[in-house]
C-alpha positions as CSV (number, residue, x, y, z in Angstrom):
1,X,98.4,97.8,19.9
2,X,95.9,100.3,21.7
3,X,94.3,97.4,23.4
4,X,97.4,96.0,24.4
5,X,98.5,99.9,26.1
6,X,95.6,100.2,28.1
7,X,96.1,96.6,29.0
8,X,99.6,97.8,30.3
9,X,98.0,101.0,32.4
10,X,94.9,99.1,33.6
11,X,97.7,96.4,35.2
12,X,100.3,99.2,36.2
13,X,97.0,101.1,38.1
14,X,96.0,98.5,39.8
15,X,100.1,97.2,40.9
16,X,100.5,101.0,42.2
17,X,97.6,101.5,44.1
18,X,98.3,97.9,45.7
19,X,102.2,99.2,46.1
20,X,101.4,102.1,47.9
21,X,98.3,100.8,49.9
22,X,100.8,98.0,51.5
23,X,104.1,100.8,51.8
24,X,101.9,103.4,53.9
25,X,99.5,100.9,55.1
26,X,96.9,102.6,54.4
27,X,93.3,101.8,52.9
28,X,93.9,100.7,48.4
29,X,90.0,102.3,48.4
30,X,91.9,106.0,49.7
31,X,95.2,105.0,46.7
32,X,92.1,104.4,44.3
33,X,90.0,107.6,45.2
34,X,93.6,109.9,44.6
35,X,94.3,108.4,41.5
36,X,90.8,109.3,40.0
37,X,90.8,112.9,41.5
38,X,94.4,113.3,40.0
39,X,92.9,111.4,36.6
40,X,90.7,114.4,36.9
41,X,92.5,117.1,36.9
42,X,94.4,115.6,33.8
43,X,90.9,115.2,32.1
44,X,90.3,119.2,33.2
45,X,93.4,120.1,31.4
46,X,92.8,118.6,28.1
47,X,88.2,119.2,27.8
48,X,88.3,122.2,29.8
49,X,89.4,123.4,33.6
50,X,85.5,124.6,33.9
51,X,83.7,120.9,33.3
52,X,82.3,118.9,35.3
53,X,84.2,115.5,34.4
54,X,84.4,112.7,36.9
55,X,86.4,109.3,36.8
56,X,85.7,105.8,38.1
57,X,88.4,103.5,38.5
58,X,87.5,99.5,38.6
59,X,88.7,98.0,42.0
60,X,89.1,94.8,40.6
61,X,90.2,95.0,37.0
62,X,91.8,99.0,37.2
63,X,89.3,99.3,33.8
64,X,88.9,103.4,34.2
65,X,85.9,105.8,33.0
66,X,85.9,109.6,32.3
67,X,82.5,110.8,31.7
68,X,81.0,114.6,31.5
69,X,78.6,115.3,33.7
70,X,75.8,118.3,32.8
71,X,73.5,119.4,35.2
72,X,69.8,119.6,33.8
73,X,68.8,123.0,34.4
74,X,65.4,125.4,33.7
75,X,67.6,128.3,33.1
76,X,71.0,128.7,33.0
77,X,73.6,130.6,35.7
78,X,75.8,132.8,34.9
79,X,78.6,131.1,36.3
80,X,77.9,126.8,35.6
81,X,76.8,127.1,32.1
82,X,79.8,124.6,31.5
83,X,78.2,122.5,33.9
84,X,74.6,122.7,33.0
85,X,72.4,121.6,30.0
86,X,68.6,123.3,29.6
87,X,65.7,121.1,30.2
88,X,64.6,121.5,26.8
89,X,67.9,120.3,25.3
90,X,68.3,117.9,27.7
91,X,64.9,116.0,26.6
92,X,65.8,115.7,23.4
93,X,68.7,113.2,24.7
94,X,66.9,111.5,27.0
95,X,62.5,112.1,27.3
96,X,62.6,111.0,30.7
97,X,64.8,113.2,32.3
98,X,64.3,116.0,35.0
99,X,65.5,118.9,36.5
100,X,68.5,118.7,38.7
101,X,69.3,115.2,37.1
102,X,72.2,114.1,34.9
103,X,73.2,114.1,31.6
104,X,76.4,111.8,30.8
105,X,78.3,111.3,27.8
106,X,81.2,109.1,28.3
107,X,85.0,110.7,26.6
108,X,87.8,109.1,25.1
109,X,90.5,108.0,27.6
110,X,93.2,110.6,27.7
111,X,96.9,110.1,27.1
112,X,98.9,111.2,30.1
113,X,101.7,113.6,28.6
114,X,104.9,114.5,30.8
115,X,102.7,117.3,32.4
116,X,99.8,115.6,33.1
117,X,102.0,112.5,34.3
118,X,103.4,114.9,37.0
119,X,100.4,116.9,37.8
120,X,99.1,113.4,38.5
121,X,101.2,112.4,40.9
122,X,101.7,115.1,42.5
123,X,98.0,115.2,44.0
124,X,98.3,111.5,44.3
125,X,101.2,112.1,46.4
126,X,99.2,114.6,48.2
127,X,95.7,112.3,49.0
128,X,98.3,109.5,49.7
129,X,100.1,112.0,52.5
130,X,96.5,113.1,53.3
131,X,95.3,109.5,53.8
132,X,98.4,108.8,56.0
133,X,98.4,111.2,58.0
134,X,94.2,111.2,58.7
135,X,95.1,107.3,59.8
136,X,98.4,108.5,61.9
137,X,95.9,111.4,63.6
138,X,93.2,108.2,64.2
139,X,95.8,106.0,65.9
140,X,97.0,108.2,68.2
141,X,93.9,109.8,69.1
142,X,93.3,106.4,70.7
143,X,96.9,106.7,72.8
144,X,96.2,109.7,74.8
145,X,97.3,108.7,77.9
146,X,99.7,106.6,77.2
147,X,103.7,107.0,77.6
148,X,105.1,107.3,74.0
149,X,108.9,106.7,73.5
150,X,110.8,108.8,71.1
151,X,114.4,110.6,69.7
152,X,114.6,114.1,70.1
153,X,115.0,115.5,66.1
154,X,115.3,118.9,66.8
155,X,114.4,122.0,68.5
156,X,111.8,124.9,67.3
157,X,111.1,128.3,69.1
158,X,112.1,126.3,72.5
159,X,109.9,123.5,72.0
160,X,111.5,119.9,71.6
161,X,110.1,118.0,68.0
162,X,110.3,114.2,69.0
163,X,110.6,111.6,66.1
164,X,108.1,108.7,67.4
165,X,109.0,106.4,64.6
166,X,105.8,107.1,62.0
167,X,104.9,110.5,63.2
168,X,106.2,113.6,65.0
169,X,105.3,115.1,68.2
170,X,106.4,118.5,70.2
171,X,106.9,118.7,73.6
172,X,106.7,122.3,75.1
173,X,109.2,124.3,76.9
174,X,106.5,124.2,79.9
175,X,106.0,120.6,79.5
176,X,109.5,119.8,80.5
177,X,110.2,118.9,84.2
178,X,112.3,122.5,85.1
179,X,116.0,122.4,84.2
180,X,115.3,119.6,82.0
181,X,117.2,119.5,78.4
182,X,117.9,117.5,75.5
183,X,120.1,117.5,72.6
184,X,119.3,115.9,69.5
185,X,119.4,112.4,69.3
186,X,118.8,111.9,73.0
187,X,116.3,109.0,73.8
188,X,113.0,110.6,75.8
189,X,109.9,109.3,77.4
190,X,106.7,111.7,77.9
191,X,102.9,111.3,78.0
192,X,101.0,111.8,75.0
193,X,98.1,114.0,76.4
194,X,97.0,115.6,73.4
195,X,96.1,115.3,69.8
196,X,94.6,118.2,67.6
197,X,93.7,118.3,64.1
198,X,93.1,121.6,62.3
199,X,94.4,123.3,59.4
200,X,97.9,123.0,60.2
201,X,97.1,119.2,60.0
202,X,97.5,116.8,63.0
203,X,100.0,117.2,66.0
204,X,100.5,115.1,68.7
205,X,101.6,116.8,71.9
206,X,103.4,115.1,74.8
207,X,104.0,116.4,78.5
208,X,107.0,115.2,81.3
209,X,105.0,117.4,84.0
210,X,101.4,116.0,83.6
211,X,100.4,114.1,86.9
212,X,99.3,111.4,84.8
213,X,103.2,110.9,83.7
214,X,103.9,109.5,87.4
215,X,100.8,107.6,87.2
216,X,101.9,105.4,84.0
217,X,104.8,105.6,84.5
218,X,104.5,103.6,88.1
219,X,102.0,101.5,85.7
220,X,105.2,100.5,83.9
221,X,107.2,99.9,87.2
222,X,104.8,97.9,89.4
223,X,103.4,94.7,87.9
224,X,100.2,94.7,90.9
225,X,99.4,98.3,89.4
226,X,99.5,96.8,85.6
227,X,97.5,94.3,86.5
228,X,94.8,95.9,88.1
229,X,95.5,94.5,91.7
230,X,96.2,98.1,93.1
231,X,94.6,101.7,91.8
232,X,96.1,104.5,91.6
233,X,93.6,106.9,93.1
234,X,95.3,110.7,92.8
235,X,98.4,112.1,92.2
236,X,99.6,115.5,92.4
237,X,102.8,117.5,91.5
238,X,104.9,119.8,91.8
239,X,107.3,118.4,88.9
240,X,111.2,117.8,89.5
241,X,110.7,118.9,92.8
242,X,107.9,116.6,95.3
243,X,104.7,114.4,94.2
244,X,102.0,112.9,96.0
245,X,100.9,109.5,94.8
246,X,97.6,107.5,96.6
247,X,97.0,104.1,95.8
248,X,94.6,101.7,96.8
249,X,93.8,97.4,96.7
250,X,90.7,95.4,98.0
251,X,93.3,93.0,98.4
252,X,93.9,92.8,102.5
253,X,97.0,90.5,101.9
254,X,99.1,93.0,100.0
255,X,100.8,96.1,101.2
256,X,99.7,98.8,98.7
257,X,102.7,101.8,99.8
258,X,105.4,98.7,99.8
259,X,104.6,97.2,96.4
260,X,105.3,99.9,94.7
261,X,108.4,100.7,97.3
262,X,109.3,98.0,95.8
263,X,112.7,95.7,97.0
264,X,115.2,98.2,98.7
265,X,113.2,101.3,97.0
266,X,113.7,99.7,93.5
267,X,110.1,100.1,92.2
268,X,109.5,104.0,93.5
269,X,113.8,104.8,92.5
270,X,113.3,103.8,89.0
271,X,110.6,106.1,88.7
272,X,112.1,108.8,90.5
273,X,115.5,108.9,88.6
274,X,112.8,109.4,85.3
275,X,111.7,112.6,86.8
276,X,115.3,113.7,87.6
277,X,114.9,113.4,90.8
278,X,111.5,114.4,92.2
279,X,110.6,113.0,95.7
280,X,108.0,110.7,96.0
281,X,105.4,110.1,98.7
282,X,103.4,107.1,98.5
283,X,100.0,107.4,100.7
284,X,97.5,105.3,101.1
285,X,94.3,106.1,99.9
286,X,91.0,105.8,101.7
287,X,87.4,106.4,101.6
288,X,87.2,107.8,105.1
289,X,88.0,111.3,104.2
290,X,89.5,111.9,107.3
291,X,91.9,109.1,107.4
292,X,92.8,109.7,103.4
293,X,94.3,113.3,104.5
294,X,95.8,112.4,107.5
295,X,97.6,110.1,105.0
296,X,97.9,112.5,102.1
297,X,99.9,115.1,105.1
298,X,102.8,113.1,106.1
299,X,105.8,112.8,107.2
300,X,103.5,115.6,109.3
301,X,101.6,114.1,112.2
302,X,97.9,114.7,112.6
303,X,96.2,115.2,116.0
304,X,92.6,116.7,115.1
305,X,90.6,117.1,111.7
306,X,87.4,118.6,111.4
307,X,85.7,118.3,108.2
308,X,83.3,120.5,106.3
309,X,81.6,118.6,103.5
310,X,79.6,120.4,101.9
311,X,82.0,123.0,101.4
312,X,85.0,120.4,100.6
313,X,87.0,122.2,103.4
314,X,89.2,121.3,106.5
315,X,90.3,122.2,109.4
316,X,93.8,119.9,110.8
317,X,95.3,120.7,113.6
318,X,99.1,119.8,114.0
319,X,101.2,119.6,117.5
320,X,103.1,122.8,117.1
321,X,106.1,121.3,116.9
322,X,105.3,119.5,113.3
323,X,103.7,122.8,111.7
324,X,106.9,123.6,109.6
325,X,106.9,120.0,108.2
326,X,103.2,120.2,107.4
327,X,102.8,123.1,105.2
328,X,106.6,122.2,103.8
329,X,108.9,124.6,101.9
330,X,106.9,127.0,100.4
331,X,103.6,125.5,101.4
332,X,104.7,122.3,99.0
333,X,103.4,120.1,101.3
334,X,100.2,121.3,102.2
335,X,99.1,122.0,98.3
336,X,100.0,118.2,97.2
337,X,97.7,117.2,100.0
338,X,94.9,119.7,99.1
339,X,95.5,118.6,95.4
340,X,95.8,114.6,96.0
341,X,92.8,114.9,98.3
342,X,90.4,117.8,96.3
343,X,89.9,119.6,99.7
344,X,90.5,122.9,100.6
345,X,93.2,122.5,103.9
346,X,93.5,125.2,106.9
347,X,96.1,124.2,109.2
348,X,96.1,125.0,113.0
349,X,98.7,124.2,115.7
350,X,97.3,123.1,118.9
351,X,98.6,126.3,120.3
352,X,96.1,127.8,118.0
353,X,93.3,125.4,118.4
354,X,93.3,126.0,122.3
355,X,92.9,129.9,122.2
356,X,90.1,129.4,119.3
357,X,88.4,126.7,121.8
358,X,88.7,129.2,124.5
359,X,87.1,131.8,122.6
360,X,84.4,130.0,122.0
361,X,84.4,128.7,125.6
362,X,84.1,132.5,126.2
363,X,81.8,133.1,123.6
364,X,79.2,130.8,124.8
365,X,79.1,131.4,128.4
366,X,78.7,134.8,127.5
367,X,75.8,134.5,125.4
368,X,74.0,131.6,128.4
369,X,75.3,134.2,131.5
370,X,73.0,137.3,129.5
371,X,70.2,134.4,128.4
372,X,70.2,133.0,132.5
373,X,70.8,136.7,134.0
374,X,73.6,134.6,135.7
375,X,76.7,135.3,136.9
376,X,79.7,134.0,134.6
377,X,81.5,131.6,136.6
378,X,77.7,129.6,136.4
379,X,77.5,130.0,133.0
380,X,81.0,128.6,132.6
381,X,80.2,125.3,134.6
382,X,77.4,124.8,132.5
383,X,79.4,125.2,128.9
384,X,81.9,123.1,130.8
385,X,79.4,120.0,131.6
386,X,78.2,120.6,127.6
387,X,75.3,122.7,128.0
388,X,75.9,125.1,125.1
389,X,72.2,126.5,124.4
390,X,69.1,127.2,126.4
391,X,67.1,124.7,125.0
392,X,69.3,121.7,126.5
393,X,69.2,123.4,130.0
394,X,65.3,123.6,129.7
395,X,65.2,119.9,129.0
396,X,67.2,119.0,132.0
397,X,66.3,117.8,134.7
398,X,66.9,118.8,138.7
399,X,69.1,115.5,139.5
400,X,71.4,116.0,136.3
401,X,72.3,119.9,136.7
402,X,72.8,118.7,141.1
403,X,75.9,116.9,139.8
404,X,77.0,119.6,138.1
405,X,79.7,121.1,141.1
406,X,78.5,124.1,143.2
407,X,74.8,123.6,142.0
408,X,72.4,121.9,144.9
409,X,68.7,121.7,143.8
410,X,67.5,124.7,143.9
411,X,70.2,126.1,142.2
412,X,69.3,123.6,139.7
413,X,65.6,124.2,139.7
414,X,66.2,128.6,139.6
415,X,68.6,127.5,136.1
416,X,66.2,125.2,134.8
417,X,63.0,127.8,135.3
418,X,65.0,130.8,134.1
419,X,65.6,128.9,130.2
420,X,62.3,127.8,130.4
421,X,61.2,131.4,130.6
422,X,64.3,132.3,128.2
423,X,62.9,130.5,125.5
424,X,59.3,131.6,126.4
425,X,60.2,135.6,125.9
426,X,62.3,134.5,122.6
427,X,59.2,132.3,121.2
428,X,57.0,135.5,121.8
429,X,59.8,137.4,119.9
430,X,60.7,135.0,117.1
431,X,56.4,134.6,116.6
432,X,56.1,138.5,116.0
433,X,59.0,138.4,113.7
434,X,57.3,135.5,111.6
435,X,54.3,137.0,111.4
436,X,55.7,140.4,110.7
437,X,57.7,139.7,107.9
438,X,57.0,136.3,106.6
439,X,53.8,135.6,104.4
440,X,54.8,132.4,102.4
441,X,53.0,129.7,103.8
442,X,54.9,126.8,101.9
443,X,58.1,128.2,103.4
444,X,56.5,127.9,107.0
445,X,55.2,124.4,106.3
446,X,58.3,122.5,105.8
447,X,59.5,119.4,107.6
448,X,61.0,120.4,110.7
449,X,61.3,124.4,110.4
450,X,60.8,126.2,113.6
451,X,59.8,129.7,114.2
452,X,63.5,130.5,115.5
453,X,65.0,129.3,112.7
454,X,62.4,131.4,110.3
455,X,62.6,134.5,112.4
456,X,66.5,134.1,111.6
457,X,65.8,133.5,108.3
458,X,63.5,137.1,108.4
459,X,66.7,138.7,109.5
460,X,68.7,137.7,106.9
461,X,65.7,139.0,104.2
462,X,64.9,135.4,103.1
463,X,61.3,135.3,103.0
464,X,59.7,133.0,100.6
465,X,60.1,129.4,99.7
466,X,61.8,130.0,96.5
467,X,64.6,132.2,98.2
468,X,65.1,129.2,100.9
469,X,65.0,126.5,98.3
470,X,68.1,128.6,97.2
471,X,70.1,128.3,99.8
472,X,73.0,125.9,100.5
473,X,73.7,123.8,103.4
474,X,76.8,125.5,104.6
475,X,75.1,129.2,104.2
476,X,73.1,127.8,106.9
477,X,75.3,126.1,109.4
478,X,78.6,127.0,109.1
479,X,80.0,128.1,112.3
480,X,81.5,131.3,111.6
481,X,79.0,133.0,109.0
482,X,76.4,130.5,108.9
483,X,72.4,131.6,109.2
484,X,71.5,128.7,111.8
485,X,75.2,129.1,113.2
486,X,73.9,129.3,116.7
487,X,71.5,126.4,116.4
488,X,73.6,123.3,116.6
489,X,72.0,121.7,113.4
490,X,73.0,118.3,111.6
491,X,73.6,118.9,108.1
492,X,71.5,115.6,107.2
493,X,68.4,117.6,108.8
494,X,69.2,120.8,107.0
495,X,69.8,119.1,103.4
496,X,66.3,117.0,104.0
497,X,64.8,120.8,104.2
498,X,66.2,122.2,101.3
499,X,65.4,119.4,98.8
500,X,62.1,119.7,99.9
501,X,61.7,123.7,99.5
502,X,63.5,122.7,96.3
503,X,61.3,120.0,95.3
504,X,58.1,122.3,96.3
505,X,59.3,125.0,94.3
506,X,60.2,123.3,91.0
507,X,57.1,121.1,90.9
């Protein structure tokens, strides 16, 4: 009859853990590992809460064990003496045995009582729930980034609790496109772009304002973008209100803007009337910086960009006419840009462009009219004609600076002697200064340094190699506050001298 009981269990064990394995889906090994630690407990419960009692279920033939396990100890501690057998007692079971091994003795099987039933399942309930949710967390850790699809449930301290069929997931207040609501039971669609596990358990957090939203959902909308024949680039928001979207194909023969137009506005409309209305721009994107912003500013027209990589800045310059549309209400316009393209943006008109050109125009005629000892309206021709420093006047020759109007040859040949001597006196001066305040010679030995540019270099207190090597490109030439400012330099030429100071100095 005995035989015939455990018989019974041993089946019903084995038709549980295969019942609840295939109704959560979830691994039999994780049904099998909560039955023994709730087996366990029971076992606790009836030889003491304080052993050290283990079970092991059979896989195969749900055959269970319950053994006691004693520690083998030298002396025992004050709290594990429960737990623990001395060495010298421990030998007399089994000669061979050591400290910090095992000592087993296999107990009866126990008799699950109404109590010990429940207590049972209760923690197999809980490892189940455990186990289902651990393999709910892994699964959509994998979907972040993905659009999830889900019934709004209810509504807690402003957030929205979504019911995404096997799991739940919150949207936040600030998550929501503005003026966005839902009831419960309304239908939603959102980006999953997070999932966190910590002690609360798993939670899977979705967002209608991420930029990433627009992206997939245009993914959804526009079969060449599913299928990897165009790329969305960038995309920025302002959500419910504008967007900025770039896309891109290698594909010459499709139109990237107009596929996902789509038919009558179809494609982009679809998409729009998901985001309760937010406008749309569609740009095309491009690897020529330039070209890629004057793309990323329309409807506003572009007549002039000048662009400052190193410091990933701009400069655009808009007919004056089109600055309203270009920096848009509230600057909207202008910020999409700066986020779709990653660049800083200053916007000029041409109003404004002009009087800055003139300035400089000014500026530099000054500086060659006190260089020449000339009189201004000379200085002026020669800025006019593109002779911006002395040392491009000193390399002219007599028959180029004739052509200039007004100059005959010996005008040309009085210019052409007074920079010579110009940048004789400033050699003599930038020298001194070198020698003065400069002692590093590994600073004065690199590739294409001058002694003007290290008797700026002196006035700014940078003095040794390591202090250069420091430096970056755009503290040297930038045009307004830049060291070399007044030296005309390419930034390729400027870069090469800095890795190599760098290179020197970390070797």
């Amino acid at each position: 009859m005995a035989k015939q009981k455990i018989k019974v269990i041993r089946e019903e064990m084995l038709q549980v853990a295969n019942n609840v394995a295939q109704e959560k889906n979830i691994n039999q090994d994780d049904v099998f590992s909560a039955m023994e630690q709730a087996l366990e407990k029971s076992a606790r419960v009836k030889y003491g809460m304080e052993r050290d009692i283990r079970v092991k279920i059979d896989r195969e033939t749900g055959d269970m064990k319950l053994n006691s396990y004693l520690k083998v100890v030298e002396n025992y501690s004050e709290d594990e003496q429960a737990r623990e057998i001395l060495l010298s007692e421990a030998i007399k079971i089994n000669k061979t045995i050591k400290v910090d091994e095992y000592i087993i003795k296999e107990l009866p099987p126990i008799e699950l009582g109404r109590v010990a039933a429940q207590n049972a399942k209760g923690v197999i309930i809980q490892k189940v729930r455990e186990a289902d949710k651990s393999k709910q967390f892994e699964e959509y850790k994998d979907k972040v980034g993905e659009i999830a699809i889900g019934i709004v449930k209810r509504v807690e301290f402003g957030n929205f609790i979504v019911d995404l069929g096997k799991s739940e997931a919150i949207i936040k207040r600030e998550e929501l496109i503005p003026r966005e609501t839902f009831k419960n039971g309304d239908r939603v669609r959102a980006l999953i772009y997070d999932v966190k596990n910590d002690l609360k358990g798993y939670q899977v957090f979705l967002s209608r304002t991420h930029p990433q939203f627009l992206s997939k959902l245009f993914h959804q909308e526009v079969p060449e973008i599913y299928e990897g024949v165009i790329e969305v680039k960038s995309v920025a928001r302002d959500p419910g209100s504008r967007a900025k979207i770039s896309v891109h194909t290698q594909d010459s023969t499709i139109d990237p803007v107009g596929a996902c137009v789509g038919m009558r506005g179809s494609r982009v409309q679809a998409v729009v009337n998901e985001l309760q209305g937010e406008k749309i721009d569609i740009v095309t994107w491009s690897d020529n910086q330039a070209t890629f912003l004057a793309n990323a500013l329309a409807p506003a027209e572009v007549s002039k960009i000048f662009l400052f990589e190193e410091k990933s800045k701009v400069e655009v310059v808009i007919p004056d006419e089109q600055l309203s549309l270009a920096i848009g209400r509230k600057g909207q316009n202008v910020k999409l840009a700066s986020s779709l393209t990653n660049l800083e943006i200053d916007i000029l008109t041409e109003e404004e462009e002009s009087e800055r050109r003139q300035i400089e125009f000014k500026e530099k005629s000054a500086i060659l009219s006190d260089l020449l000892d000339v009189e201004d309206v000379i200085a002026q021709l020669l800025v006019t004609e593109g002779y911006f420093s002395i040392d491009s006047i000193a390399s002219e020759t007599n028959e180029n600076l004739e052509k200039i109007e007004g100059f005959d040859n010996e005008l040309a040949n009085e210019i052409i002697t007074r920079a010579k001597n110009s940048i004789k006196v400033q050699d003599e001066e930038n020298l001194k200064i070198v020698n003065d305040k400069i002692k590093d010679e590994q600073l004065k030995s690199i590739k294409g340094i001058t002694n003007e540019m290290l008797a700026l270099l002196a006035k700014e207190n940078i003095l040794n190699l390591n202090d250069f090597a420091d430096l970056a490109s755009y503290e040297l030439i930038d045009k307004d506050e830049g060291i070399f400012r007044k030296l005309d330099l390419d930034e390729e030429i400027v870069n090469q001298m800095i890795m190599e100071a760098r290179e020197i100095s970390f070797a």
